[in-house]
VOGU-3710 file (C-alpha; in Angstrom, 3 decimals, decimal comma):
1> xxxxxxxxxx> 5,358/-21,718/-14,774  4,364/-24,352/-12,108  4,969/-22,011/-9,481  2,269/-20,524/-10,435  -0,477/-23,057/-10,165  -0,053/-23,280/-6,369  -3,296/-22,282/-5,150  -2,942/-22,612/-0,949  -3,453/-18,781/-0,125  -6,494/-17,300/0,487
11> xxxxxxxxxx> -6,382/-13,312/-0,725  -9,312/-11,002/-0,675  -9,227/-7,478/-2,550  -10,804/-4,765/-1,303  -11,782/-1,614/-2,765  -13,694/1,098/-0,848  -16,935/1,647/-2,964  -16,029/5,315/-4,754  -13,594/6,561/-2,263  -13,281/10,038/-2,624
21> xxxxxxxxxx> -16,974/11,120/-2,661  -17,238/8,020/0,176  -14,405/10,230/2,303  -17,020/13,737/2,124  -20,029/11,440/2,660  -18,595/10,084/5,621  -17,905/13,808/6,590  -21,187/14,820/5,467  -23,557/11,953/5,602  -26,405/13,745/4,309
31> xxxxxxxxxx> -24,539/13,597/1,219  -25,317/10,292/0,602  -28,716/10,144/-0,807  -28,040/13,360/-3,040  -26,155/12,799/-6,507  -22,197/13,896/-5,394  -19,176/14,312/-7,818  -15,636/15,490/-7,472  -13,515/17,727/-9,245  -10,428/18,059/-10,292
41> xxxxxxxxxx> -10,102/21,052/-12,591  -13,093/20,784/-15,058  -13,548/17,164/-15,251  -15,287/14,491/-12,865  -13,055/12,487/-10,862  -15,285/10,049/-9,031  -19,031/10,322/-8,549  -21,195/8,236/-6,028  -24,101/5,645/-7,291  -26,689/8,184/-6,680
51> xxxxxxxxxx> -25,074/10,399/-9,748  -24,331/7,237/-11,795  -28,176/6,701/-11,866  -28,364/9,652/-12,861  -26,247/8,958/-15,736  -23,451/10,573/-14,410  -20,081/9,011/-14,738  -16,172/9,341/-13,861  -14,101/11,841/-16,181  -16,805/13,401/-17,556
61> xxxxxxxxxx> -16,564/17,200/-18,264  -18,534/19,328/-15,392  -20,464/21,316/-18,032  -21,547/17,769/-19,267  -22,525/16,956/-15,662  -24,324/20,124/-14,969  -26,438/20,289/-17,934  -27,524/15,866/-17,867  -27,743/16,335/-13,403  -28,654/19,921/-12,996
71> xxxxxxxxxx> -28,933/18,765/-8,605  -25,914/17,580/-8,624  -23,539/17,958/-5,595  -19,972/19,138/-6,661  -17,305/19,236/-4,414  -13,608/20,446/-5,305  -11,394/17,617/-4,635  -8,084/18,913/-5,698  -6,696/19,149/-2,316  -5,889/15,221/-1,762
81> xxxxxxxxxx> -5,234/15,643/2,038  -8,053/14,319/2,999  -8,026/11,323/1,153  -4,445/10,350/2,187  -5,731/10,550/5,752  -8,948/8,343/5,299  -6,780/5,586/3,232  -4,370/5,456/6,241  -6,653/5,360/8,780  -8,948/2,995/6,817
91> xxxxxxxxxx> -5,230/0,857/6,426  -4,406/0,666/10,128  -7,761/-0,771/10,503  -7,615/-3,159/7,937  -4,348/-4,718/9,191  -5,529/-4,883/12,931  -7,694/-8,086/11,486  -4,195/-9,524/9,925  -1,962/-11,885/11,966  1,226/-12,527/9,832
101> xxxxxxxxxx> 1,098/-8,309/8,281  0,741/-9,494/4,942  -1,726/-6,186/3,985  -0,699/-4,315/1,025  -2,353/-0,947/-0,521  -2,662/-0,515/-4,019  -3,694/3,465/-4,356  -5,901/4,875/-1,653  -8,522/2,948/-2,236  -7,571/-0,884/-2,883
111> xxxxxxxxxx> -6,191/-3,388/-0,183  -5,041/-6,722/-0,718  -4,905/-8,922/2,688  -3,354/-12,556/2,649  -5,602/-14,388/5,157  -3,785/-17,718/4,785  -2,769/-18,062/8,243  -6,425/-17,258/9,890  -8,343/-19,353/7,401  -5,523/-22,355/7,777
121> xxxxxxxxxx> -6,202/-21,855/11,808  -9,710/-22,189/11,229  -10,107/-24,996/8,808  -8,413/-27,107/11,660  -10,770/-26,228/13,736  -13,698/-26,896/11,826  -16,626/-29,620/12,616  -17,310/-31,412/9,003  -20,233/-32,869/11,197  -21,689/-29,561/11,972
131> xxxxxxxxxx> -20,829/-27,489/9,484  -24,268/-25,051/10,044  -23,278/-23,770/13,623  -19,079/-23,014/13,057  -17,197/-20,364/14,845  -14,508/-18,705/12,897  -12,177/-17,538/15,545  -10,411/-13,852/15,289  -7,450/-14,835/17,954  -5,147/-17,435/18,632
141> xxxxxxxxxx> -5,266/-16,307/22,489  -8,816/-15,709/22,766  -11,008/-18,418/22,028  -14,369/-16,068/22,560  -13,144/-13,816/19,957  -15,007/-14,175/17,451  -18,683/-14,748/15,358  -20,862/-17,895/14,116  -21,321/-18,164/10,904  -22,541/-21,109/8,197
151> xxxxxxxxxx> -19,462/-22,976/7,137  -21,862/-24,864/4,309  -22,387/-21,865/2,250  -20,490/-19,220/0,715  -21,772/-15,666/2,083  -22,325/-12,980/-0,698  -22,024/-13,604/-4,843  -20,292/-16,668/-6,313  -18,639/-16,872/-9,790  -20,080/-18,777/-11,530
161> xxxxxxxxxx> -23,022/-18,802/-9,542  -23,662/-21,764/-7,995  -26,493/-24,047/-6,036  -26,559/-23,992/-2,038  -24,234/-27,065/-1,455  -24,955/-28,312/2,250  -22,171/-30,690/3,033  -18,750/-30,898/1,409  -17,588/-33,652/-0,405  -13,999/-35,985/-0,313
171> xxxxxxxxxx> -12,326/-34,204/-3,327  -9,133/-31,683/-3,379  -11,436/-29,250/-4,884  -13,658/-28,988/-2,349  -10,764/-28,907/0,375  -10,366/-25,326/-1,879  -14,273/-24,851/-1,469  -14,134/-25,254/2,063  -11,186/-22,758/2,435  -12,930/-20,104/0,234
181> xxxxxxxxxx> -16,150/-20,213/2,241  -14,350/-19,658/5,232  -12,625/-16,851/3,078  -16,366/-15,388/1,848  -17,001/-15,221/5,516  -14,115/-14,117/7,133  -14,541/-10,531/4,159  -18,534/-10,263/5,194  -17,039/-9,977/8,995  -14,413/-6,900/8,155
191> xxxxxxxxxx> -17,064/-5,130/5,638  -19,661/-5,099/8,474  -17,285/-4,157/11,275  -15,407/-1,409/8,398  -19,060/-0,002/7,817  -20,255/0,306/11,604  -16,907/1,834/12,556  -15,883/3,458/10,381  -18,729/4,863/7,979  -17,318/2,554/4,801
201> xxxxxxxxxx> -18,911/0,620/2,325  -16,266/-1,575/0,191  -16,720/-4,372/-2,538  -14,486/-7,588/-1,885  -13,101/-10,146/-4,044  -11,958/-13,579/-2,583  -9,612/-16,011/-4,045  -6,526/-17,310/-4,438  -4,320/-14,830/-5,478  -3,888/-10,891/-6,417
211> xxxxxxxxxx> -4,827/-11,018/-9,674  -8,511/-13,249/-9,194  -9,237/-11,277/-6,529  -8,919/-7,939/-7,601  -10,827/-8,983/-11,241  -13,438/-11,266/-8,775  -14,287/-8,149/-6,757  -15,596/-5,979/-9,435  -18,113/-8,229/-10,985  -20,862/-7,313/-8,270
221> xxxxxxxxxx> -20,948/-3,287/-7,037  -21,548/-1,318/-4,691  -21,385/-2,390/-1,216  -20,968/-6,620/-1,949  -18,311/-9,187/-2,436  -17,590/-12,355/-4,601  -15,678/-15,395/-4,396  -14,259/-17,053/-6,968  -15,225/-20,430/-6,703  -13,733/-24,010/-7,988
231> xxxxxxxxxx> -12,541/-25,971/-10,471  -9,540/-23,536/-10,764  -7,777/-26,077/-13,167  -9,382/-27,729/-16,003  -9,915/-31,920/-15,894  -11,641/-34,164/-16,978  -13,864/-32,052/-20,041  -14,858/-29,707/-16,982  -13,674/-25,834/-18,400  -11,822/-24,241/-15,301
241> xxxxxxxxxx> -13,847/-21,396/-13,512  -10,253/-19,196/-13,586  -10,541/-19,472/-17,152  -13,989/-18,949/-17,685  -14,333/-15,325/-15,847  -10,830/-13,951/-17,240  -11,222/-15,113/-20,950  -14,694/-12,686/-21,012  -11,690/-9,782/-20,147  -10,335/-7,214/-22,416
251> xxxxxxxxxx> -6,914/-7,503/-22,321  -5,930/-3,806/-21,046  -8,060/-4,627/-17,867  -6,035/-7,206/-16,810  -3,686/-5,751/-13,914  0,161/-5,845/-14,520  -0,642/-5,194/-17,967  0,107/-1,697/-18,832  -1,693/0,986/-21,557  1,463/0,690/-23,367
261> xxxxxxxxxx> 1,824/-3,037/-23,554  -2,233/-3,552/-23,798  -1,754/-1,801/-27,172  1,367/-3,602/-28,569  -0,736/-6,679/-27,884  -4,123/-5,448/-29,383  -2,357/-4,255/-32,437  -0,770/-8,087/-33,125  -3,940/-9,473/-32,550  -5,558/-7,342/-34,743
271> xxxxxxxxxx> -2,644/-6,748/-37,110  -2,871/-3,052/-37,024  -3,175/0,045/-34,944  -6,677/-0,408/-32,847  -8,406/2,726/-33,385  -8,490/5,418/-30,185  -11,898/6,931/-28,895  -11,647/10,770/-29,838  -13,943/11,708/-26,960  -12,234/10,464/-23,976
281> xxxxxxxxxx> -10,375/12,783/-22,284  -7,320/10,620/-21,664  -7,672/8,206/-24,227  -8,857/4,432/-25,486  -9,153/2,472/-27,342  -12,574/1,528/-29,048  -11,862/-1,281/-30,123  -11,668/-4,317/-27,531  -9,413/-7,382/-27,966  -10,463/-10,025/-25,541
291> xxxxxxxxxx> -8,015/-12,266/-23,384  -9,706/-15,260/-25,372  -8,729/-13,948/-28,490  -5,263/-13,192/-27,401  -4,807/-16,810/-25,268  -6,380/-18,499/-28,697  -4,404/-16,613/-30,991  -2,412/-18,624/-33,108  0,735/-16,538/-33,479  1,044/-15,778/-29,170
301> xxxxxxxxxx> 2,235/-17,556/-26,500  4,944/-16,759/-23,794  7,941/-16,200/-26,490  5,877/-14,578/-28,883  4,933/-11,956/-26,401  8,570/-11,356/-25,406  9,133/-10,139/-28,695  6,373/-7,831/-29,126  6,828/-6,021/-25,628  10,435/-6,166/-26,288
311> xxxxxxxxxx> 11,425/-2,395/-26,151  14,189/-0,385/-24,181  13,517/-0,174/-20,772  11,396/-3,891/-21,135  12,741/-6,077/-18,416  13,528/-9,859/-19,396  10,718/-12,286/-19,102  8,101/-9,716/-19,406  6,500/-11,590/-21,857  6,296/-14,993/-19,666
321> xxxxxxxxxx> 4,879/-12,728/-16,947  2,172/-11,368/-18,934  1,085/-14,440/-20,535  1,334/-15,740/-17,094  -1,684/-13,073/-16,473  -3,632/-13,793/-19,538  -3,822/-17,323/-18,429  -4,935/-16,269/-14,519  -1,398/-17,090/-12,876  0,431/-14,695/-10,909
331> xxxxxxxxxx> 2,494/-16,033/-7,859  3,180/-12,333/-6,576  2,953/-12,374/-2,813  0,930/-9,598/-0,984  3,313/-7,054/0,809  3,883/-7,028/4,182  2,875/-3,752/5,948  5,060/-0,804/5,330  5,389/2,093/8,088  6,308/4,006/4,902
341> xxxxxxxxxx> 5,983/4,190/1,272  7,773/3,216/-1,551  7,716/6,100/-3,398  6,088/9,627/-3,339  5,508/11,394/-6,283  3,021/14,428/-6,780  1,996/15,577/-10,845  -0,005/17,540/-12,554  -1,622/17,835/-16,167  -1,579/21,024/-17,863
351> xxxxxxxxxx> -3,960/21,989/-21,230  -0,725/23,666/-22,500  2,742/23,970/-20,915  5,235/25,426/-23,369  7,280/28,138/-21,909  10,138/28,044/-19,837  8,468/30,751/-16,738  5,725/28,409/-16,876  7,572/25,326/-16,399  9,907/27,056/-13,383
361> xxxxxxxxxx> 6,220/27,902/-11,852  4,986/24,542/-11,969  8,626/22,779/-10,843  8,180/24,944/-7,946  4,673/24,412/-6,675  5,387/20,490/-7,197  8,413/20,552/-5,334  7,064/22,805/-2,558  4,023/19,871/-2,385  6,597/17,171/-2,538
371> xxxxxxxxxx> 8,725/18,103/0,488  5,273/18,750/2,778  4,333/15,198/1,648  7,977/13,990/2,387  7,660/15,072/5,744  4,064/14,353/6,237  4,729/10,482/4,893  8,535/9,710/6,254  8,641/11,788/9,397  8,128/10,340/12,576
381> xxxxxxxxxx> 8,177/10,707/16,608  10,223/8,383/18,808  7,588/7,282/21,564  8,461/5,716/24,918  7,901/2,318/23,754  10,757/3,174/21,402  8,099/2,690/18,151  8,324/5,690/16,052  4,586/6,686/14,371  3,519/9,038/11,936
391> xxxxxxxxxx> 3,598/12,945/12,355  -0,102/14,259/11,688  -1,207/16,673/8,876  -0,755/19,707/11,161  2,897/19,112/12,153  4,014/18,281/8,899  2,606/21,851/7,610  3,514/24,239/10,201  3,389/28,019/9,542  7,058/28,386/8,185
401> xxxxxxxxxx> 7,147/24,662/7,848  9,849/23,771/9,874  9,806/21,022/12,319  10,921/20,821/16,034  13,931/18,881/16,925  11,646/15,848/18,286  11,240/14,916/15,116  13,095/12,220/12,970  13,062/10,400/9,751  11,781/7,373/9,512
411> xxxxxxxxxx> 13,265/6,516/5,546  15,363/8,709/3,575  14,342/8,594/0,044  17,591/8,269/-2,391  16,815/8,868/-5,818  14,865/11,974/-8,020  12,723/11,370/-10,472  11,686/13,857/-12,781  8,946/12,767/-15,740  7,331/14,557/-18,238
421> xxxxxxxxxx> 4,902/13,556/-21,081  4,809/15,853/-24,303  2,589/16,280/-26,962  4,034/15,789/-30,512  4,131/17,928/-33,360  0,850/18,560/-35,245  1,272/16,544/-38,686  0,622/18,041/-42,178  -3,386/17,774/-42,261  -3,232/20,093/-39,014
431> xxxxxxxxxx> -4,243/17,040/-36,552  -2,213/15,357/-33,491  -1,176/11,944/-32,971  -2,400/10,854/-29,574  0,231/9,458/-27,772  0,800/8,405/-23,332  4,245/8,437/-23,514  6,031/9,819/-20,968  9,827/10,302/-20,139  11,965/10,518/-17,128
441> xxxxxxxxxx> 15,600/11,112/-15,774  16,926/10,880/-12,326  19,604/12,010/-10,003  21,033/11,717/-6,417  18,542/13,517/-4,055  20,077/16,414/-2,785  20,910/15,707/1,035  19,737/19,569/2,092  16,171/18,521/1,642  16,478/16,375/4,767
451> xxxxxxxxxx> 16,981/19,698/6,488  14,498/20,214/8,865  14,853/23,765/10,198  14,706/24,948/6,828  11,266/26,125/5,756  9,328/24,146/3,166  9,378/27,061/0,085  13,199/28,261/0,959  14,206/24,442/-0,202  11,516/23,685/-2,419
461> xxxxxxxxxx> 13,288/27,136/-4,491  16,897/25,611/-3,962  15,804/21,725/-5,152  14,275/23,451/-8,696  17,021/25,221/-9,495  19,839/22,677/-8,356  18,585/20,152/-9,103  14,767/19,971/-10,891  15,689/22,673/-13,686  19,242/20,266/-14,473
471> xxxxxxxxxx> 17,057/17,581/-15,100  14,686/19,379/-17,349  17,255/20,498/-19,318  18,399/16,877/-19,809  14,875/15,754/-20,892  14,553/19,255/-23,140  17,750/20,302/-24,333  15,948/22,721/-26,925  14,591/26,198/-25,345  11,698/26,206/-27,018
481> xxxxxxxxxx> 9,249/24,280/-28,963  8,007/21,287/-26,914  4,703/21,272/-25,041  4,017/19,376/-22,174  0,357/18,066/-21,097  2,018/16,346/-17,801  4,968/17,077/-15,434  5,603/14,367/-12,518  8,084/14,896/-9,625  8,952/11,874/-7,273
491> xxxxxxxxxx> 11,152/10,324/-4,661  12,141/6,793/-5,019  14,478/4,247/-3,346  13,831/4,471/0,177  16,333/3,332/2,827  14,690/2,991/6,368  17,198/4,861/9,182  18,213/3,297/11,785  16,180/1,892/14,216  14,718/-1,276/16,237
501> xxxxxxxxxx> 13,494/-2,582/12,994  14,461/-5,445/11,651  14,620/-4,000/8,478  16,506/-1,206/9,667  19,968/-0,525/8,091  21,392/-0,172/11,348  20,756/0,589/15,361  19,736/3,860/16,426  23,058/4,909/18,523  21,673/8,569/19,835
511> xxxxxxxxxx> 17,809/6,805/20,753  20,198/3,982/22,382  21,881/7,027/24,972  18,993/8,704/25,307  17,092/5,212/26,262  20,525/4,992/28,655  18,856/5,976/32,116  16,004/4,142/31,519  18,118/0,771/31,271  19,648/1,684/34,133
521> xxxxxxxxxx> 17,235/2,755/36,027  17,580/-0,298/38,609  21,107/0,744/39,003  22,464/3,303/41,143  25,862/4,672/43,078  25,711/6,047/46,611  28,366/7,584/48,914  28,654/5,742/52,063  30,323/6,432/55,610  32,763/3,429/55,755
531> xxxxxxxxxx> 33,783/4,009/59,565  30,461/2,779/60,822  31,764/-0,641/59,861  27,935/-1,076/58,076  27,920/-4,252/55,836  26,858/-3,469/51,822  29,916/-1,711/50,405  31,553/-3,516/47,422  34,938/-1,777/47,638  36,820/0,153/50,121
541> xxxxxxxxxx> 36,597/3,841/48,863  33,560/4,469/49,918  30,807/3,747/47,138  28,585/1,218/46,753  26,986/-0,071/43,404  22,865/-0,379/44,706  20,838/-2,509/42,885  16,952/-1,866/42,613  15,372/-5,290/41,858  17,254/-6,618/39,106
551> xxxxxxxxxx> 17,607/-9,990/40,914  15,089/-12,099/42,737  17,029/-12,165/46,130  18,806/-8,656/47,280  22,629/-8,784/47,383  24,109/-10,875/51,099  26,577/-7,562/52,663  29,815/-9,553/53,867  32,607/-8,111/56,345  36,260/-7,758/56,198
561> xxxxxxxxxx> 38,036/-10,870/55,043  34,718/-12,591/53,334  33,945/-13,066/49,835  30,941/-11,709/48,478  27,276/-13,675/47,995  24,213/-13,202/46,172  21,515/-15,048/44,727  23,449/-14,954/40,998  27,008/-16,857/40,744  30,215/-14,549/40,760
571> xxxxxxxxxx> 31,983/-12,748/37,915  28,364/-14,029/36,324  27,157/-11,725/33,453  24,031/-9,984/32,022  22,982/-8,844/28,521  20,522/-6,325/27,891  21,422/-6,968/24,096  17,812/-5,027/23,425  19,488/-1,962/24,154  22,525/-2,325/23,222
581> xxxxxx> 24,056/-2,093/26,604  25,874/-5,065/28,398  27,145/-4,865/32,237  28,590/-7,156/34,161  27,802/-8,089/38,012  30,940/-9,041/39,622
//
């Protein structure tokens, strides 16, 4: 547990202030000072803060919407295309502002970014004596690059809130203070430069690790930011700030704890079943059970909580981990960028789902959608540089959805996953137990869906029925008489190909010959008359091995009876261990 007290990393959380209306706003601007909402069949998915003064709020039924906001602005948002392509471009830029890569997307519409490195840069480089005219510095290389900023003040909201402090005083905490204001400023820099370029509003929360700064960065919304400020450990009768803000937290809202283990937890506090909201659409819980009340309680702790998330499937040490979270530790690093993602997995949720030609309908649509985002997210072009990006939206769905030969992948995705969440059996008095559980099986992924020639729909039909429908079977063995209210297909277990990468499973032998006359460009074999006795040839049959500027002095010709010279010793040899190919100058 002492690894997680460490407290040197600065990490800010950002999440892009209602992203999917933000994504037709920045299409549409003039969209922003009406009341917008998306749908996704018949329920809201998102709205902007013009509808949620309106009352309006996220998975509310559209009738509901129409009848309390009869302006509103409703735009289908079923189609998640767009959305992909504004969280990826909104992602590159995002990491351009990251030295060591350590930017990691939770979602489309949450970042975290480790900013150790920059703020541990800058804090060296900081004058204690004139703290009111600093320079936080963007580059290493260029000392220009850059803004001024207060270093005596945190920009934006503090938690708690806090009086103006001018100068810094000779304590460890305030070394922490020092590094979170350069923190507070460094996020007010990328949400003004994310907002001018690229049309974004996002709310930021600074601290010292995942879990603060994702909780830190929803206390103030829209369009702000908050730091979490010191004492993050308790001393001396002073309450720590970490424990203050998280205790005021019910416990399902505490990341890295699920629905399913949020419950077990609420019903030991409570000792009983916590009673679910009828009128949400995907369920709650009405009743709220505090992180106080479960850090305070009596009966938990770390081996108490092992026992009641214990469960099959539970991993070992779940419980440590989670009361880890209760008590605002987590030690989980932020992930370094990823050309590709973990997993991809597209669902859907279905009102009723009960018969076997419905189910075969559905398998296919999500497996036709899973292969076009296969080959939208893990395809990629070998450029001259020899880095491989990112095929766009209108390559990945040509007309008959094949893909030209200049293509490759970029990860190969080993696993199937196929998960489906049904409804029980109506009890006695005619009502439904509400449950979320869901249950999955997986297989091999069949290699033909690699095949790029093949059209999208010819191998979404052959994965369903070789592979989709076998799994079904496995999770329903009975023809009849479940009913499903959610079907999920994914990939999982990606294995990068081979590339330049150095986490790459291997070298990329074909992009190595193809790269071949490139390497040895500078190289080249002539035919020469021999009887004109002219100096240059390396052998007596005639050819001569030219070299184009590989050395700093050219090659010294010699006559009969001499050895050769030149500016590198002989039988000396070169490596071009880049590209794989080694030659030796003799």
């Amino acid at each position: 547990m002492d690894t997680c007290k460490k407290v040197p990393e600065r990490r800010d959380g950002r999440d892009y202030d209602c992203f999917y209306a933000s994504v037709f706003e920045a299409e549409n601007p003039a969209l922003k000072s009406l009341p917008l909402a998306v749908q996704q069949k018949q329920i809201i998915v998102t709205c902007n803060y013009e509808a949620r003064k309106r009352g309006l709020h996220k998975l509310q039924l559209i009738r509901e919407a129409r009848t309390m906001c009869p302006e509103v602005v409703i735009v289908l948002g079923e189609d998640l295309t767009r959305f992909r392509d504004a969280s990826k471009a909104l992602y590159n830029f995002l990491k351009d502002f990251s030295w060591n890569e350590r930017v990691e997307k939770l979602g489309f519409d949450e970042v975290w970014m480790d900013v150790t490195d920059i703020i541990d840069y800058n804090l060296n480089l900081l004058n204690g004596n004139d703290l009111l005219n600093s320079f936080f510095h963007l580059s290493k290389d260029d000392p220009t690059l850059g803004f001024g900023f207060d270093g005596s003040k945190y920009f934006g909201h503090t938690y708690p809130a806090l009086a103006e402090r001018t100068q810094p005083q000779d304590s460890a905490e305030d070394v922490l203070s020092i590094r979170l204001r350069l923190g507070s400023h460094l996020a007010q820099h990328i949400r003004h430069q994310l907002e001018e370029r690229k049309g974004y509003t996002a709310t930021v929360g600074i601290s010292t690790s995942k879990l603060l700064s994702k909780l830190v960065g929803n206390v103030n919304k829209p369009k702000a930011q908050t730091t979490l400020v010191p004492p993050y450990i308790s001393s001396e009768g002073l309450e720590s700030s970490v424990t203050t803000f998280i205790d005021s937290h019910d416990v399902g809202k505490i990341p890295g704890i699920g629905f399913k283990a949020a419950h077990r937890i609420r019903k030991h506090v409570l000792r009983r079943d916590p009673d679910f909201d009828a009128g949400l659409i995907y369920g709650g819980t009405k009743e709220k059970v505090a992180v106080r009340d479960v850090r305070l309680s009596t009966s938990m702790g770390a081996e108490a909580l092992e026992e009641v998330l214990a469960g099959p499937g539970s991993p070992y040490g779940l419980g440590c981990r989670v009361w880890c979270l209760i008590n605002g530790l987590d030690d989980s690093e932020v992930g370094q960028v990823r050309s590709v993602p973990k997993q991809i997995s597209i669902e859907d949720s279905y009102i009723r789902l009960d018969t076997m030609d419905e189910v075969l309908k559905e398998l296919r649509m999500l497996a036709n959608n899973l292969i076009k985002r296969m080959r939208l997210d893990l395809l990629g072009t070998d450029e001259d540089g020899g880095e491989s990006s990112l095929i766009n939206e209108s390559e990945a769905d040509q007309a008959d959805g094949r893909i030209s030969n200049r293509k490759r992948w970029l990860a190969h995705p080993k696993t199937l996953r196929l998960t489906t969440r049904p409804r029980p059996p109506l009890n006695p008095d005619g009502t439904r137990t509400r449950t979320f559980s869901r249950i999955s099986r997986s297989a091999p992924l069949p290699g033909f869906v690699s095949n790029l020639q093949e059209s999208v729909d010819a191998l979404a039909a052959k994965l369903v029925t070789e592979a989709l429908v076998p799994l079904f079977k496995k999770l329903h063995p009975e023809k009849s008489g479940w009913n499903l209210s959610l079907v999920n297909v994914a990939v999982t277990n990606m294995a990068d190909t081979a590339s330049d990468k150095k986490s790459a499973t291997g070298r990329d032998i074909a992009r190595m010959f193809n790269r071949q006359e490139d390497v040895l460009k500078e190289w080249r074999i002539e035919d020469r008359d021999m009887s004109s006795g002219t100096g240059g040839s390396c052998s007596s049959n005639g050819v001569e091995l030219v070299n184009r500027g590989v050395y700093a002095d050219a090659p010294v010709g010699f006559e009969d009876g001499m050895e050769p010279q030149h500016s590198m010793a002989a039988d000396e040899e070169w490596t071009d261990e880049e590209n794989g190919v080694e030659q030796t100058s003799t």
